[in-house]
N, C-alpha and C positions, 0 to 999 in steps of 0.2 A: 504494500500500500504506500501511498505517496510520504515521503518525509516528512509533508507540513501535516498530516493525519497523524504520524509518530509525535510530532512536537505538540501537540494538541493533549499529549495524553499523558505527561511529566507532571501529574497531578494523582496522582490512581494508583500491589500485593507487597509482603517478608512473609521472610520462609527459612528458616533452618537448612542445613545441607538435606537434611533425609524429610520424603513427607511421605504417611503413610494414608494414602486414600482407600476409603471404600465405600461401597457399593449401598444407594440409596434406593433407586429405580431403575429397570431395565425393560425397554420397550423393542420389539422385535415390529410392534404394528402399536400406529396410534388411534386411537378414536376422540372425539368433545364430545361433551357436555349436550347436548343440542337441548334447545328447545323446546318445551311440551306445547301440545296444542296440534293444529291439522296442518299446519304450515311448514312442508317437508323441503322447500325451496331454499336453504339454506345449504341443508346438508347432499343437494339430486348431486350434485358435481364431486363432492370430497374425494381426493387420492391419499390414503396414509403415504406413500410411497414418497411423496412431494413433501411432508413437513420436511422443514431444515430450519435449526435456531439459529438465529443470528445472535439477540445480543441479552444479556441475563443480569437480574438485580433481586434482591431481597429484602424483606424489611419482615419482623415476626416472625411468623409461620407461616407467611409464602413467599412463593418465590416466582416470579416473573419472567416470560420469555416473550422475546418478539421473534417472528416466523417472516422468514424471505417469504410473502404475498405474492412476489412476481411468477413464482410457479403455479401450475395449472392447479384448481380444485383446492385452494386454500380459503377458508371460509372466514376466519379471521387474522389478524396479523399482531395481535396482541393476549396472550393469554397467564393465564397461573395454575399454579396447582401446589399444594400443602409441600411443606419440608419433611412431614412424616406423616405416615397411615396406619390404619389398623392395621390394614391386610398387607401378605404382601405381594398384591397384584402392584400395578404400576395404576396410576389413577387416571384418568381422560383427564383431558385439557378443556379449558372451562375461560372464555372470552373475560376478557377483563374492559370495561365494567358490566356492561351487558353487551347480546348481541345486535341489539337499539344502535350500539355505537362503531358500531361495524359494516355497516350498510355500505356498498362499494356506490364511487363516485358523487356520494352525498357531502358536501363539504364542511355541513356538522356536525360528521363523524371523523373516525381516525381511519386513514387512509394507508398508509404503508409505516410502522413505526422502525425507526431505523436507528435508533438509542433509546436506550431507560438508565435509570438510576433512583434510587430514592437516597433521599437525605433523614439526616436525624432526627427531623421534626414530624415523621410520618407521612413525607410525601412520593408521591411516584410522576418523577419527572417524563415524561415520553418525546420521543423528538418524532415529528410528522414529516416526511416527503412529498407530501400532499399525491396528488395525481396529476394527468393531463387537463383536469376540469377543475381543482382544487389548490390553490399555492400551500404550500410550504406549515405548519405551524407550529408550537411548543404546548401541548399540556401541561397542566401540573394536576394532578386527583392529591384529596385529603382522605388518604387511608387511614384515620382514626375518625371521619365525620362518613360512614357507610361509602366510603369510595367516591365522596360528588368532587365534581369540578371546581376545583379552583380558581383556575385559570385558563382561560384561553387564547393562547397571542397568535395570532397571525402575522407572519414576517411583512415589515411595510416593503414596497417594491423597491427601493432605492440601497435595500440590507440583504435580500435574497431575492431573487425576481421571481417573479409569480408565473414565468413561463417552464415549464417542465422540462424542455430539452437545456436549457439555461440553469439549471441546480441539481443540485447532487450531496444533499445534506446525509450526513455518515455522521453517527456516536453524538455521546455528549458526556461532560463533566462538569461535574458541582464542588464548587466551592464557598463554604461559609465568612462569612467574615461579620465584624463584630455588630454591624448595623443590616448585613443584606445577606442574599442569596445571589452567588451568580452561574449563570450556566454556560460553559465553552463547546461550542458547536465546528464543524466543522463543514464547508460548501467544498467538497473536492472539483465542482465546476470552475470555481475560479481563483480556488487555492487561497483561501482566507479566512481565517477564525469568526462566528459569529460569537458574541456577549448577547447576555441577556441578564438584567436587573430584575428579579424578580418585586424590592423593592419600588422602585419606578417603572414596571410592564414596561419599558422601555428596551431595544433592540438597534445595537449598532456593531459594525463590521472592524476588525482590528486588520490597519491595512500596510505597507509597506514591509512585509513577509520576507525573506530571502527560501526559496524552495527549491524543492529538485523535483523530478517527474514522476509520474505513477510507479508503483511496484517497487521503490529502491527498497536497497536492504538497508540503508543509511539510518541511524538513529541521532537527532536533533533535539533540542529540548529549549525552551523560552523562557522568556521569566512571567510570570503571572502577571507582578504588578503593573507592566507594561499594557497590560490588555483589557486595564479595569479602568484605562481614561475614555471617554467616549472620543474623542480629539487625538488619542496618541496611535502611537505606530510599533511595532515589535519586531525585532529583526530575532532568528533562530541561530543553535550553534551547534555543530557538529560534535557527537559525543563517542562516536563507535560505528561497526557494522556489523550486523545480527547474519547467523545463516540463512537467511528466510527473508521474504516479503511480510514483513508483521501489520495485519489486518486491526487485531483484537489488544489492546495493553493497557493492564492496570497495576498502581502503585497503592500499596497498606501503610497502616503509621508508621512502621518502624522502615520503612523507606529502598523494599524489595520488591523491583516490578517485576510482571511475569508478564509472558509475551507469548500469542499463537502469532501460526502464518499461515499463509497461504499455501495448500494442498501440501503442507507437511505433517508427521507424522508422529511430531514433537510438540511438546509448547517447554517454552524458556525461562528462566531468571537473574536478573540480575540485579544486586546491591549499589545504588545508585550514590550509596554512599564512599564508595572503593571506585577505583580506577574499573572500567567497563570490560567485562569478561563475561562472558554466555555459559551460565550451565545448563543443563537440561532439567525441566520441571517430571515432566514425565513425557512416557514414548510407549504407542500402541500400535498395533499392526496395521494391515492396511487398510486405507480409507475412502469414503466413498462421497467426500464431501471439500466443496471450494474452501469453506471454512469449517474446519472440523471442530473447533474446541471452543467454549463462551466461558467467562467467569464472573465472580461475582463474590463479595466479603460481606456477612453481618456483622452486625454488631456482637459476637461473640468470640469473634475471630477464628470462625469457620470461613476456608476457603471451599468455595462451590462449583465444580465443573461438569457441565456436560459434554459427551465427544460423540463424534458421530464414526463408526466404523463400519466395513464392509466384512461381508460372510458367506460363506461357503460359495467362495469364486465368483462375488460379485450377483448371487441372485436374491439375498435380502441386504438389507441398514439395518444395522443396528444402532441405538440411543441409552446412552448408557449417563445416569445422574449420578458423580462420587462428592464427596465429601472430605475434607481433611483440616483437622484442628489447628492451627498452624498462630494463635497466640498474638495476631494481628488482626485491627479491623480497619474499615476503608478511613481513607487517607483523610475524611472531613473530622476523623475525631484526632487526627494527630497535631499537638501543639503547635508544631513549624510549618503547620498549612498555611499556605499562600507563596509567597516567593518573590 
């Protein structure tokens, strides 16, 4: 993924040399939640075969995933499902907030979510790509008030343009600070950080970037408080180069990012606080996915991974939810947040 996507995300895991994960859920086929009632319109098209998680977050006792919608027969592009069950089947995926808010090409619904996160005040941040028919927008849901709306900002045109072939909104980061909430977005169309005030619903563009082009392996990092002027500009620095084209990366309080990439078969870490050297987080066999691994920290300092892998010669996916205690939580409870 592009550099300036890498530099976007020097905000976000630690981890000890050894992690010991295991095994939460294992899905061989997915099913939702659908429904009740006569209205089977929802679910005529479904493929389990087409889920693929993109990006994952937690808060309580759920845990949240947003679903690549761009593949055929996906019904929704935002869903949850519990950190733990009675049984131990694997549980259906159940649209987050209802299927109300899922309605395709309705522009006040959520249209393809292509970052989450929640912060430590109970919220679930969503980032929208909107559609062809829909620009761009940012939810916020208040997960302690039954899941409602908080917020909802629509990018004004002059921060992210409201034509679709024209934007390319990928992830998001939160950081707190002592009076706001701000969120770092990412437009891969035109290579350049969106801010967002949750204080002032206000929305502007951090511009004069130095980047490099799609897919580098290059690792970059910025300084934050550069990108919290609405007026200022932020130039990035070159910090390393990863094996991989890293898609997915997060950093925990004690100041250990982990990194997937793109159609590898690894995901990585390194101690941000030491000179840049790549260990390997974990490595699984062969996979059957562009991006196989999503993560995710509560507030317990459980680290949270899904991976998607391929089986017996490439004629099922498998989805596999692990879990691994690892004595860090996400980067907004750590003291030295900001930068």
């Amino acid at each position: 993924m592009s550099p300036f996507f890498a530099a976007t995300f020097l905000l976000c895991l630690s981890l000890a040399n050894a992690v010991n994960f295991t095994t939460v859920y294992q899905w061989d086929k997915f099913d939702f939640v659908w429904p009740s009632g006569a209205d089977t319109s929802i679910n005529r098209n479904f493929d389990p075969k087409n889920v693929e998680f993109r990006y994952m977050a937690v808060f309580g006792e759920r845990l949240f995933l947003s679903l690549e919608n761009t593949n055929p027969g996906i019904p929704a592009t935002l869903v949850w499902l519990p950190t733990s069950g009675s049984s131990a089947a694997p549980p259906k995926l159940a649209p987050f907030p209802t299927w109300e808010l899922h309605k395709k090409d309705k522009c006040d619904t959520i249209q393809r979510a292509y970052g989450i996160d929640t912060d430590s005040d109970g919220r679930l941040w969503v980032l929208d790509d909107g559609s062809s028919e829909c620009p761009g927008k940012l939810w916020i849901f208040n997960l302690l008030n039954n899941d409602t709306v908080e917020r909802e900002h629509q990018f004004p045109e002059k921060v992210v343009s409201h034509s679709f072939s024209k934007r390319y909104l990928r992830d998001i980061v939160l950081d707190k600070t002592p009076d706001d909430s701000l969120a770092y977005i990412t437009d891969l169309s035109f290579e350049h950080i969106v801010v967002y005030s949750r204080k002032t619903d206000k929305s502007w563009e951090a511009r004069q970037l130095y980047l490099r082009g799609f897919e580098s392996k290059e690792l970059y990092s910025l300084s934050v408080s550069e990108l919290k002027n609405e007026d200022g500009s932020a130039a990035v620095k070159l910090i390393g180069e990863w094996t991989g084209s890293p898609y997915r990366m997060v950093i925990d309080s004690r100041n250990v990012l982990y990194a997937a990439f793109i159609e590898k078969s690894y995901a990585s870490k390194w101690n941000i606080s030491e000179p840049f050297r790549e260990q390997r987080l974990r490595e699984v066999g062969e996979l059957d996915a562009y991006w196989p691994f999503t993560f995710a920290l509560d507030t317990n300092g459980t680290l949270w991974v899904t991976q998607r892998i391929e089986i017996e010669a490439g004629n099922k996916t498998r989805h596999i939810l692990l879990k691994a205690a690892v004595g860090a939580r996400s980067n907004l409870f750590s003291t030295s947040a900001g930068g």
